[in-house]
C-alpha positions in Angstrom: -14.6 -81.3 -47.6 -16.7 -82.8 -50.8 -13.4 -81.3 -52.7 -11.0 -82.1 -50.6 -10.5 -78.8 -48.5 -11.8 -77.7 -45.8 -12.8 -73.9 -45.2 -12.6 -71.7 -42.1 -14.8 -68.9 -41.3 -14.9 -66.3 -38.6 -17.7 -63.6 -37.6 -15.3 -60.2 -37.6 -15.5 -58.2 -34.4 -18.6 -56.5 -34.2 -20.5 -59.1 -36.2 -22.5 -62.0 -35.6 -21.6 -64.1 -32.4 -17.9 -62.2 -32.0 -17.2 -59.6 -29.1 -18.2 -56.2 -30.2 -15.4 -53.8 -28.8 -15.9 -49.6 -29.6 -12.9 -49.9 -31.0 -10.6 -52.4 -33.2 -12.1 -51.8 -36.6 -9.2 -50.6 -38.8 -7.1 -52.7 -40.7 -4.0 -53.4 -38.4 -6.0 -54.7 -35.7 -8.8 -56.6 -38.1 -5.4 -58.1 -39.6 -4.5 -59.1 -36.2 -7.8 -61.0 -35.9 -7.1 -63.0 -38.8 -3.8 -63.9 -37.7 -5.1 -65.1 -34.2 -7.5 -67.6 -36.1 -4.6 -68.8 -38.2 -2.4 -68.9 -35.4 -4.8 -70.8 -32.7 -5.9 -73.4 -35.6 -2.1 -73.6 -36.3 -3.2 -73.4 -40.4 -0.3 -74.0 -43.3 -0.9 -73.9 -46.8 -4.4 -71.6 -46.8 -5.5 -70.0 -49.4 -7.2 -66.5 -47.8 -10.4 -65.8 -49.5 -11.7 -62.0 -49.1 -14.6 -60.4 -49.8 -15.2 -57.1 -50.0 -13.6 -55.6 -46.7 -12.1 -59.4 -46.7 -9.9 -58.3 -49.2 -8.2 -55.7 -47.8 -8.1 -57.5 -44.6 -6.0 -60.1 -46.6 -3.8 -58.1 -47.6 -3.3 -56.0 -44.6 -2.6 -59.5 -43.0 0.3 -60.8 -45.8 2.0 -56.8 -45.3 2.2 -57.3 -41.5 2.5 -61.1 -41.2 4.3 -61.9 -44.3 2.9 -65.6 -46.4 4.4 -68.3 -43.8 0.6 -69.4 -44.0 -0.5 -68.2 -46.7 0.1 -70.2 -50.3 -2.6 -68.5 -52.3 -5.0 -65.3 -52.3 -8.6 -64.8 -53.6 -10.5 -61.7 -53.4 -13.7 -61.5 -54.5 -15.7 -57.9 -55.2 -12.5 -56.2 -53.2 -12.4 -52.4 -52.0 -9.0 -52.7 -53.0 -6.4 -50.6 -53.4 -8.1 -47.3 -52.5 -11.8 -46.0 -52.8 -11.8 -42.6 -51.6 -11.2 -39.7 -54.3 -8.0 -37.8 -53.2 -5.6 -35.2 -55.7 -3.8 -38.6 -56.5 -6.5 -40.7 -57.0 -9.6 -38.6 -59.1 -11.2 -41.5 -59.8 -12.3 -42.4 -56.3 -15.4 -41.8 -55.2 -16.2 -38.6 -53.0 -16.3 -39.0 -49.2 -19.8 -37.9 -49.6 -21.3 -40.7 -50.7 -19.9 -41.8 -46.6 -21.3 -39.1 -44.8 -24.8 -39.8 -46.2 -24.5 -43.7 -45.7 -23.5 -42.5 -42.1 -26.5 -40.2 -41.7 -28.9 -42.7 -43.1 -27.5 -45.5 -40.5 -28.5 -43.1 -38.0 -31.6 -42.0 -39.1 -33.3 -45.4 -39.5 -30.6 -48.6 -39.6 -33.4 -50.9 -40.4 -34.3 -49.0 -43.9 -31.0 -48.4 -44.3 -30.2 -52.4 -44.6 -33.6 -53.4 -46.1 -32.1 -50.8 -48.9 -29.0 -52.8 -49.5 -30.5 -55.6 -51.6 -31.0 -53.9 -54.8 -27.4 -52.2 -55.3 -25.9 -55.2 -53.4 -27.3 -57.9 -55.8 -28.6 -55.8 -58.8 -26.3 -53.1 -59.4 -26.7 -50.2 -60.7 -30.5 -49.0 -61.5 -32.2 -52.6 -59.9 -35.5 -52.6 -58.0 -36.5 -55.5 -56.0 -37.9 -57.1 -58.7 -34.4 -57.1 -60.6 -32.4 -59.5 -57.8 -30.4 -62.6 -59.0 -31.2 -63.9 -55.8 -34.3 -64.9 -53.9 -36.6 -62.3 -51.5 -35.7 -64.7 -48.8 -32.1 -64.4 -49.6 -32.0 -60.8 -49.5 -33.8 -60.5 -46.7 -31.5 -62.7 -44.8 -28.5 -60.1 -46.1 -30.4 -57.3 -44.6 -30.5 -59.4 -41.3 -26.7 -60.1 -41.2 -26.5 -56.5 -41.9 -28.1 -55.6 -39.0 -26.5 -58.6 -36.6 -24.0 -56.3 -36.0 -23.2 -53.3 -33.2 -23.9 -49.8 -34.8 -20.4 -48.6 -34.1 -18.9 -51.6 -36.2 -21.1 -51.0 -38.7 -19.4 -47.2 -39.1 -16.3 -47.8 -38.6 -15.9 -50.4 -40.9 -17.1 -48.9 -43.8 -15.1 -46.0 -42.4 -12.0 -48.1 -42.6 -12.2 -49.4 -46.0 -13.8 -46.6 -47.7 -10.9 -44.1 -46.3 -7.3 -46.5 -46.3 -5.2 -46.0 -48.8 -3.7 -49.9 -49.6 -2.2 -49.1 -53.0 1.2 -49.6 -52.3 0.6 -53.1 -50.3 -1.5 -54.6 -52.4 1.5 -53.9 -55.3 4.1 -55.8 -52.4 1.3 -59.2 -52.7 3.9 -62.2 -53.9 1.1 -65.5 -53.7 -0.7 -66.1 -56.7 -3.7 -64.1 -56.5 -6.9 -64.7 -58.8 -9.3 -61.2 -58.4 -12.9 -62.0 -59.5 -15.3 -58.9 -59.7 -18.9 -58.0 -61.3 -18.7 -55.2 -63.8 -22.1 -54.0 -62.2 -20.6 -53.1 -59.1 -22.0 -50.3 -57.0 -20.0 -50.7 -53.8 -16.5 -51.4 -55.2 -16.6 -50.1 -58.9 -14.7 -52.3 -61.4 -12.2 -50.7 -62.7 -11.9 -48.7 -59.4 -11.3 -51.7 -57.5 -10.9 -55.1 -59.0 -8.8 -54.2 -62.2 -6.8 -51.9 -60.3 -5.9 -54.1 -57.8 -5.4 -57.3 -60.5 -3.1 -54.8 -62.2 -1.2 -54.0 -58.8 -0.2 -57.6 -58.0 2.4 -58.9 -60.4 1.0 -62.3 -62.3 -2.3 -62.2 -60.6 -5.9 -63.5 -62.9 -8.6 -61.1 -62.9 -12.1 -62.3 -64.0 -15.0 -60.0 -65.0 -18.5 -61.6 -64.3 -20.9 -59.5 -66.6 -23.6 -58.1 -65.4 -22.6 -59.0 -62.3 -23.1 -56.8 -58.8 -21.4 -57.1 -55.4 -22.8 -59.6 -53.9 -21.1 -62.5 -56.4 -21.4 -65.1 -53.4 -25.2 -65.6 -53.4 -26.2 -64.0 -56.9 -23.2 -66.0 -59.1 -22.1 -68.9 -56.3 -22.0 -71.6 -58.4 -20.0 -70.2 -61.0 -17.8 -68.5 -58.2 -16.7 -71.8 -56.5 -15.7 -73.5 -59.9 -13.5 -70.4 -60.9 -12.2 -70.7 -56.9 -11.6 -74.2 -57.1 -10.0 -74.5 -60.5 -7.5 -71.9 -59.3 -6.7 -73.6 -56.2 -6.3 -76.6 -58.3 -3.9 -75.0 -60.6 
């Protein structure tokens, strides 16, 4: 409000203090969820921010909704257009890397999200001691991580890691501005953010070096002022 908008924030099904269904967790239906909010709230003129899963969510929601609502698009650190490797896209990464995220949820979900600080804040090669963020920070990410049902946890990742968005993400006709860190672990750079900048006609794309996923907590301040001088523009 400080700025002069005000911003609107859900817990996704599955996580936090929404319902947590066994099933729901692709992209129509997490789509659908947006819309409700927009819908019940009766908001014109947003600007959808999406992080990560967000993003795809986003533009999931502009291909089945259409931008009534919507006047501008931000996506932060997006898993956007398409992560998987496939014969058309050799750059992805190998579904793998999901089967062993999958396994190590079930062996022992607590380790698993107490492991998620380093690659999430650090990137690539970080201990603990690397973070651009405090213990108590990262600890409170591992704590959202677990605040959510098994199952949603999954599926989720299952969803974003395996959809193939390429050819919606290039149909996105708001002004877009894609910010992503070039240390990236969970949504490589040029994998994700520069691909999906170069996908949406007339869209800015800003590279935070050194930067890893987690771009909310580890580079926030920066983040709002290249957020709010777009939606100033």
């Amino acid at each position: 409000m400080r700025e002069g908008l005000r911003c609107v924030s859900y817990d996704r099904r599955g996580c936090g203090r929404s319902d947590r269904p066994w099933d729901g967790y692709d992209y129509d239906t997490l789509a659908d969820d947006l819309a409700a909010v927009l819908e019940s709230l009766d908001l014109r003129e947003v600007a959808l921010v999406g992080c990560a899963v967000g993003a795809g969510e986003a533009v999931r929601y502009l291909a089945r909704y259409g931008a009534e609502r919507v006047e501008r698009l931000v996506l932060i650190s997006p898993t956007t257009p398409f992560i998987m490797r496939t014969d058309d896209n050799p750059d992805g990464v190998d579904v793998e890397l999901l089967d062993q995220m999958a396994a190590a949820i079930d062996a022992d979900r607590p380790r698993w999200a107490a492991g998620l600080a380093a690659p999430f804040f650090g990137g690539a090669g970080a201990g603990p001691e690397d973070l651009a963020v405090s213990p108590e920070l990262a600890r409170w990410m591992a704590d959202l991580a677990l605040d959510s049902s098994p199952r949603a946890t999954q599926e989720i990742y299952r969803t974003l890691f395996t959809t193939d968005k390429r050819a919606e993400t290039a149909e996105v006709a708001v002004p877009t501005l894609v910010i992503h860190g070039e240390n990236d672990l969970a949504a490589p750079v040029e994998l994700c953010g520069a691909r999906t900048a170069g996908l949406i006609a007339g869209s800015s794309f800003i590279r935070y070096e050194g930067a890893a996923h987690g771009l909310f907590a580890s580079h926030a301040e920066r983040l709002n002022k290249d957020m709010l001088a777009f939606l100033s523009g």
